[in-house]
C-alpha positions in Angstrom: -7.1 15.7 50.1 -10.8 14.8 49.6 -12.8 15.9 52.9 -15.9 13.8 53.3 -18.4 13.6 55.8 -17.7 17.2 57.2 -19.5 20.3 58.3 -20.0 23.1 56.4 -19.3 26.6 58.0 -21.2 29.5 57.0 -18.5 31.8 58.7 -14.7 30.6 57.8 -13.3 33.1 60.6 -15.5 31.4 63.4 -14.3 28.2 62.2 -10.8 29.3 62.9 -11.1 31.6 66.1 -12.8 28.0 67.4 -10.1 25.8 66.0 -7.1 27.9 67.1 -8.7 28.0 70.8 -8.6 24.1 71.0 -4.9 24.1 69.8 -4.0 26.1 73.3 -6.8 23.9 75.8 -4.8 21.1 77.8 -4.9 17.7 76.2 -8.2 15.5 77.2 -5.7 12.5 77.4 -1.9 11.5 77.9 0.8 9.7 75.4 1.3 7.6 78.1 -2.0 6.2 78.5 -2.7 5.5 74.7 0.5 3.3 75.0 -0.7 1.6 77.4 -3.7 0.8 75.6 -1.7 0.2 72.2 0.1 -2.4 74.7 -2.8 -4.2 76.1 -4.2 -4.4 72.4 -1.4 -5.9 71.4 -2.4 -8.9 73.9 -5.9 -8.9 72.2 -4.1 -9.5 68.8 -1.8 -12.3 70.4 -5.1 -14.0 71.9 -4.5 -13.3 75.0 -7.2 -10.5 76.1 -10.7 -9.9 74.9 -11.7 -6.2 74.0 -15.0 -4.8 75.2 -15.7 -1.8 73.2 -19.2 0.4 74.6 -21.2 3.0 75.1 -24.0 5.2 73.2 -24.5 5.4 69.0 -24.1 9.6 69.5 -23.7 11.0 73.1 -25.1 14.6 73.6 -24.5 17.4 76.0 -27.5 17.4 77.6 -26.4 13.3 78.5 -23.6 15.3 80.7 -24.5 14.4 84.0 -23.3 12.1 86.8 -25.6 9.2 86.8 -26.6 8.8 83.0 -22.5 8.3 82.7 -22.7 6.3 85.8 -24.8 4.0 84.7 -23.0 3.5 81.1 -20.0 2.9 83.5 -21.5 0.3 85.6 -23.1 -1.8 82.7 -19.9 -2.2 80.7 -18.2 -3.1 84.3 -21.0 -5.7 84.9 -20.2 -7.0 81.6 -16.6 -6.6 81.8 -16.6 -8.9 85.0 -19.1 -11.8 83.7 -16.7 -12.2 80.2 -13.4 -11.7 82.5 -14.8 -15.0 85.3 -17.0 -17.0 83.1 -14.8 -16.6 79.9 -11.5 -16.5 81.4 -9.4 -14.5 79.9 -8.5 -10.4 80.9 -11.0 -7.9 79.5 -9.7 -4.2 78.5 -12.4 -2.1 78.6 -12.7 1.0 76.0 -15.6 3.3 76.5 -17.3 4.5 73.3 -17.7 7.9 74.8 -16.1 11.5 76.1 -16.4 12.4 72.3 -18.8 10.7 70.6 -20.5 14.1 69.4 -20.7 13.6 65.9 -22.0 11.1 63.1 -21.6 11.0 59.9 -25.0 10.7 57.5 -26.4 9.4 54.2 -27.5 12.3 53.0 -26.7 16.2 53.9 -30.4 17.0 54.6 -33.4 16.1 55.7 -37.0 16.5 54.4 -40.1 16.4 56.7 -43.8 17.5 55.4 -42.7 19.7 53.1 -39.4 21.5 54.6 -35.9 20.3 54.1 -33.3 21.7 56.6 -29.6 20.6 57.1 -29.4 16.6 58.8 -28.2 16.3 62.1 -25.0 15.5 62.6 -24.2 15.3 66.2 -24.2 17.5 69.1 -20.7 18.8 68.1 -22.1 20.0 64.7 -25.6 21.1 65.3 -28.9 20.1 67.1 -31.6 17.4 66.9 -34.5 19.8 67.0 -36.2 20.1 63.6 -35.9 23.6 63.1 -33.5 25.7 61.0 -32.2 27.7 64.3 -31.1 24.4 65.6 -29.7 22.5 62.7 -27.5 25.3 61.7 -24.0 24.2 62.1 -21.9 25.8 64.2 -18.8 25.6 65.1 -18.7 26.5 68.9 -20.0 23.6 69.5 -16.5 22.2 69.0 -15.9 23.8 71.9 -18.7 22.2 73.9 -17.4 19.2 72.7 -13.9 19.3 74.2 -16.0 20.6 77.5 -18.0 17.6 77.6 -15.3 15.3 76.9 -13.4 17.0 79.9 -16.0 16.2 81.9 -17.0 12.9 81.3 -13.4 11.7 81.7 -12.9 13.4 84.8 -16.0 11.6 86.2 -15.2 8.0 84.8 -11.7 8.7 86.2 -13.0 9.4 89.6 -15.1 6.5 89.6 -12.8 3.9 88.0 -10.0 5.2 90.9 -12.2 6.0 93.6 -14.2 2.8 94.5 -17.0 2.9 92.0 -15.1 -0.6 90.7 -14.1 -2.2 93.5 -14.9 -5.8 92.7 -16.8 -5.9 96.2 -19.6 -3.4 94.4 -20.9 -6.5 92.2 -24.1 -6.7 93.7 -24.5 -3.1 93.8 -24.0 -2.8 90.5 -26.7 -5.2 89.7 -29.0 -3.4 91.9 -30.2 -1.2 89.4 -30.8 -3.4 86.4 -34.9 -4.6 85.8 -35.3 -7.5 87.7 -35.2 -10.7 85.2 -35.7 -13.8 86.5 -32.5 -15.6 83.9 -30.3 -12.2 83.5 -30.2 -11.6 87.7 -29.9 -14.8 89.0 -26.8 -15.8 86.3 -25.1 -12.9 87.5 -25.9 -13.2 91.2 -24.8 -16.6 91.1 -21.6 -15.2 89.2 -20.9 -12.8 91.8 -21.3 -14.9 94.6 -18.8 -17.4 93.9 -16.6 -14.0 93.1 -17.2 -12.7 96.6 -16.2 -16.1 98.0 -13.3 -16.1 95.9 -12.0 -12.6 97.1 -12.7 -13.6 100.3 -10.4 -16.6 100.2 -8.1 -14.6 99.0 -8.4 -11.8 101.6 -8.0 -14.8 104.4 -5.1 -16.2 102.6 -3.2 -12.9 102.8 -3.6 -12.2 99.1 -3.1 -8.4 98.3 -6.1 -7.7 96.6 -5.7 -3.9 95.6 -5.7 -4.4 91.8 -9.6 -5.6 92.7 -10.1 -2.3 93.5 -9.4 -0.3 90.5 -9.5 -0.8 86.9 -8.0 0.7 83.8 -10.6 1.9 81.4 -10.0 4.0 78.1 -12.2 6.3 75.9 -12.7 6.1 72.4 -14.6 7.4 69.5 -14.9 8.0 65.8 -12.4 10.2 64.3 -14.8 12.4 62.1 -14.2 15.7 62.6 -11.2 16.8 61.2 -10.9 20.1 62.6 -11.5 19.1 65.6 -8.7 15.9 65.6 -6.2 18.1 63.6 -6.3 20.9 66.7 -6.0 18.3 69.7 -2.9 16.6 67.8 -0.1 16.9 70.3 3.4 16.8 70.7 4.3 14.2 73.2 7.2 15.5 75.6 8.9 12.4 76.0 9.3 10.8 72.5 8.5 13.8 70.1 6.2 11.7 68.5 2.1 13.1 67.5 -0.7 11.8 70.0 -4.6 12.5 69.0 -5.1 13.9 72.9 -8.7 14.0 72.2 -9.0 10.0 73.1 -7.1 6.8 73.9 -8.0 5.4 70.6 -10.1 6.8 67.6 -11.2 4.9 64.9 -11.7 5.7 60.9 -15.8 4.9 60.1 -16.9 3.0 57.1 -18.0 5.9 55.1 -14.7 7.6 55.8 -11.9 5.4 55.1 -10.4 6.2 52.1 -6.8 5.3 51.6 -5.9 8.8 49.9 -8.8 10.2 52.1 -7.8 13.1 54.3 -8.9 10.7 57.3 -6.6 8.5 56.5 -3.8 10.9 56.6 -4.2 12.8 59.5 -4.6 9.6 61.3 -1.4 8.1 59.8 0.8 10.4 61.3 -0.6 9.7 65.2 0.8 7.3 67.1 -2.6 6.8 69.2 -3.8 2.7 68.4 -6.4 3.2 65.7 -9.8 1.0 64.8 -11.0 0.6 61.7 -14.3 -0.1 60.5 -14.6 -2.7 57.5 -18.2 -3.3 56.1 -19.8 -5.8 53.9 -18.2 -4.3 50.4 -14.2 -4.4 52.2 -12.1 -6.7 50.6 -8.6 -8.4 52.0 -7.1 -6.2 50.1 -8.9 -3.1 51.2 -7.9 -3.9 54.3 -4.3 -4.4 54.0 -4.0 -1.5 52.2 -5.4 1.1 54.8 -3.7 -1.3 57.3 -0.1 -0.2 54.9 -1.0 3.2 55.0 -1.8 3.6 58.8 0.8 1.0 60.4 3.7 0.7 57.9 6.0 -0.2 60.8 3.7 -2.9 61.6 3.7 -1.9 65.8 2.1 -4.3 67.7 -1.6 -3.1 68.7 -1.3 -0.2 66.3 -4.1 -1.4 64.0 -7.7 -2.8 65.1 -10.0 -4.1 62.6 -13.7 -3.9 63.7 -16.4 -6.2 61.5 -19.6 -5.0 60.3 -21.2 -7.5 58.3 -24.9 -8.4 59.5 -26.1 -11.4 60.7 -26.8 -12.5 57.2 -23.5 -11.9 55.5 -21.1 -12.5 58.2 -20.3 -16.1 57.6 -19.7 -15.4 54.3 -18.0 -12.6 54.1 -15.7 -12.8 57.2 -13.1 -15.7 56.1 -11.6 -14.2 53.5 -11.0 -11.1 55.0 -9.6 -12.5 57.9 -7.6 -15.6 55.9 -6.5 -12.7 53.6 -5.0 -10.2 56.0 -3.6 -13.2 58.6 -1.5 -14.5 55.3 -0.2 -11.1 55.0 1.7 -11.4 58.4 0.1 -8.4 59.5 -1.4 -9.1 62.9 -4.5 -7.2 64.0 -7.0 -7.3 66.8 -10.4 -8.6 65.0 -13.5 -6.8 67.0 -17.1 -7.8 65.6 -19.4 -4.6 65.5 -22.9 -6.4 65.6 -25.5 -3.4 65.5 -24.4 -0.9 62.4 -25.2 -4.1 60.0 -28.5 -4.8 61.4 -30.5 -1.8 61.7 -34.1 -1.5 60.0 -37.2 0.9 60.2 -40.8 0.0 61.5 -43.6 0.9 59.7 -44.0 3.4 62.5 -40.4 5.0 61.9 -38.6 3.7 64.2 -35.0 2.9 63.9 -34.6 -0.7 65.6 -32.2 -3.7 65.2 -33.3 -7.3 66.5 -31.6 -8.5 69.8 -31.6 -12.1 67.7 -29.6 -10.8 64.9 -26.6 -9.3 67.1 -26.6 -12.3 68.6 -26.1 -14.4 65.0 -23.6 -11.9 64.1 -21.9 -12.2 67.1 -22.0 -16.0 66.8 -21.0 -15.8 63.1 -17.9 -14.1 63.8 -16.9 -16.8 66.5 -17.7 -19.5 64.0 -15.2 -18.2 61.2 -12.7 -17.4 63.8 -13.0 -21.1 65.3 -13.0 -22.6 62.1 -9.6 -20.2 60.6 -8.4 -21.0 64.0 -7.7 -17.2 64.6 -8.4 -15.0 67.6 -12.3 -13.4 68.1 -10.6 -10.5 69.7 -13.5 -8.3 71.0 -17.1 -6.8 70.7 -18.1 -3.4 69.8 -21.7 -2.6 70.7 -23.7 0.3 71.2 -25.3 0.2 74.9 -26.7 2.6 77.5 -26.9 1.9 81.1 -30.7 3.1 80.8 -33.5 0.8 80.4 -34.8 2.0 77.0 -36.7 0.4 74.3 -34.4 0.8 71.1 -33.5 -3.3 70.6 -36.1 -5.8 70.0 -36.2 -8.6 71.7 -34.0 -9.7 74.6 -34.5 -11.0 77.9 -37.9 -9.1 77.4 -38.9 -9.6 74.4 -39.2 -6.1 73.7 -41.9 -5.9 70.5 -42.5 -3.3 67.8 -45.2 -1.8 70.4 -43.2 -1.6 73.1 -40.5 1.1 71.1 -42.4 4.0 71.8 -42.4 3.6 75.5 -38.5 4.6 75.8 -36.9 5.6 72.6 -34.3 7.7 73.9 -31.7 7.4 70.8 -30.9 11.0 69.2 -29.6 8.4 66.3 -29.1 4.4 66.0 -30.3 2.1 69.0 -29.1 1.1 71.7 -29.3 -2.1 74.1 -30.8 -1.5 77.4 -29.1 -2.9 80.4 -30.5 -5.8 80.4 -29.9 -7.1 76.9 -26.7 -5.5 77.3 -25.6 -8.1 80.2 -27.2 -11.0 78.4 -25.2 -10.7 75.4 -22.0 -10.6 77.5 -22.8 -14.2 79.3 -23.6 -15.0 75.8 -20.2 -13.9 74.6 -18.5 -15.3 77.7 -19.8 -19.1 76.9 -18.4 -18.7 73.2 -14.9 -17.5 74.6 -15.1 -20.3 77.4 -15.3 -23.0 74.9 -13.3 -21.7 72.3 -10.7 -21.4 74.9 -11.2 -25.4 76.0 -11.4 -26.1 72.3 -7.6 -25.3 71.9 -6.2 -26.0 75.8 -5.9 -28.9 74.6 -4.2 -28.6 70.7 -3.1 -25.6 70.8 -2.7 -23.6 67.6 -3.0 -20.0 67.1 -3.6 -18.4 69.5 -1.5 -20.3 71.8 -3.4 -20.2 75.1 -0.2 -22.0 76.9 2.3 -19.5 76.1 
């Protein structure tokens, strides 16, 4: 089936010593956790949860260290907490990391002053340094992947189980982020009234051990065929294929074809699968890969993830949504607001404005609100650093200020700061569309 989007090996016997060692490595996740996610999705498609999708544009293995993944860890836990109390409603959080390695690219090369070498691709293909030794693909770093995925789970599992998001660590969390005079005081005041809360609780004799601990999943794009194909798993219990490589993958707008290869391999997983639907995707687009992928129609099998642009999204976004919803096909709807607003400075720099994720972001509530369906979640790209990718913000980060800390080996990210800032922003549009329809309810029912 057509490929695209893939490496090319100069050495077809490397490729396969590589890809038959991954086929005999332990699995990176379990069947049973990717049904519990498929579960808990299944409540974001009912209206019932919100889904925070995070983490960086293309992780890297130098990034494999305790506190850069720390720190990714504690902003989308920040965030995670201000949309769960000021929105109301349970958040299930699904890290964009622990293989992230690879991206796919406009064009197969690159040309700068003169010399044209193959384009980076991600870590798990070949480097970011502009010389021919490092972007020569290669595929032992499939294997580095897998290693680095291994370890970033086994570090977010530590700190997800071992105290790291205990409730109580609010204000240690916030300890860290840049001192901002409306971001920290909203969420000290937030996590105040949350410490009063639990320890109401605590007096009242309330067991509060599920404060202690969260669930938290990993994701990533599903781009490497070689690499997905080998860490395809038989599950013991139901005989049924599991992707072990992550809790979900998703199928990127340059790669989902319906007679595409992608497609295919995915089809035949039972993993819950995202799905990436820019401006050009039709309703019927849509329901066709949705066909394809999910012919049993399972519930939280299929997630459809929004990529519009602030400019289009109003536009664009109802008859998608009107056209899959009259289909009877129900779907979590997650708005990506960074891959549809990204520019270049003069000075080359990669940037999207912190204003235009913001009116994507409110774009996608308004057609939701006004189709009456569920906004079911956000995917952004984020680090827990305080770089200077975004514009805008809190800080008002300028053209000027990029230089300072641009960190990105690809698209940027939001610092920290804007990071938490867009989730109280979020958490105000899910608090009122959930008053909105306490009342009346229609779908979603919030009474059921």
């Amino acid at each position: 089936m057509p490929q695209v989007q893939q490496p090319h090996y100069a050495d077809a016997s490397a490729e396969k010593r590589v890809v038959d060692k991954l086929r005999s490595l332990p699995p990176l996740v379990f069947a049973g956790e990717c049904d519990d996610l498929r579960d808990k999705l299944a409540q974001v498609a009912n209206g019932k949860a919100f889904l925070l999708q995070g983490g960086d544009c293309a992780e890297t293995f130098d990034g494999v260290q305790a506190n850069p993944i720390k720190a990714k860890l504690r902003v989308l836990l920040a965030m995670s907490v201000a949309l769960t109390y000021a929105g109301q409603v349970p958040v299930v959080k699904l890290g964009r990391l622990a293989g992230q390695y690879a991206k796919p690219r406009s064009k197969d090369t690159e040309t700068r002053e003169g010399v044209t070498l193959p384009a980076y691709r991600g870590d798990a293909v070949n480097g970011f340094d502009f010389t021919a030794q490092a972007r020569h693909q290669d595929p032992e770093r499939l294997l580095q992947m897998y290693n680095a995925s291994a370890a970033t789970l086994n570090l977010v599992r530590a700190f997800v189980k071992g105290g790291f998001a205990d409730l109580r660590q609010l204000h240690a969390w916030n300890a860290s982020f840049v001192r901002d005079s409306h971001v920290e005081k909203r969420y000290e005041e937030m996590a105040g009234e949350i410490e009063r809360a639990l320890g109401f609780m605590e007096a009242c004799g309330v067991d509060a051990e599920t404060m202690r601990t969260v669930d938290f999943y990993a994701s990533h794009e599903a781009l490497l065929l070689d690499y997905e194909n080998a860490m395809t798993r038989i599950d013991s219990r139901s005989q049924e294929p599991y992707d072990t490589s992550g809790h979900m993958v998703w199928i990127g707008e340059r790669t989902r074809q319906p007679d595409g290869a992608h497609v295919e391999l995915l089809r035949s997983v039972r993993n819950p699968l995202g799905v990436k639907l820019g401006p050009t995707a039709t309703a019927e687009d849509a329901l066709e890969i949705a066909d394809r992928l999910d012919p049993e129609r399972i519930p939280g099998r299929i997630t459809f993830i929004t990529r519009m642009g602030a400019g289009k999204v109003r536009d664009l976004l109802p008859a998608l949504v009107e056209g899959v919803e009259a289909s009877g096909r129900k779907v979590a709807w997650v708005c990506d607001p960074m891959h549809g607003n990204t520019f270049e400075t003069a000075k080359g720099y990669k940037t999207r404005e912190y204003a235009a994720v913001v009116d994507e972001l409110n774009g996608f509530f308004d057609v939701h609100e006004q189709l009456g369906t569920w906004p079911g979640g956000v995917h952004v790209e984020l680090t827990g650093d305080d770089v200077t990718e975004c514009l805008g913000g809190a800080f008002q980060l300028s053209e000027e200020d990029l230089a300072s800390r641009y960190e990105t080996t690809c698209d940027p990210r939001l610092n920290r700061n804007q990071s938490l800032e867009l989730a109280f922003m979020i958490a105000e549009r899910l608090n009122d569309y959930r008053n909105r329809y306490a009342a009346a309810p229609v779908t979603p029912d919030w009474n059921a």
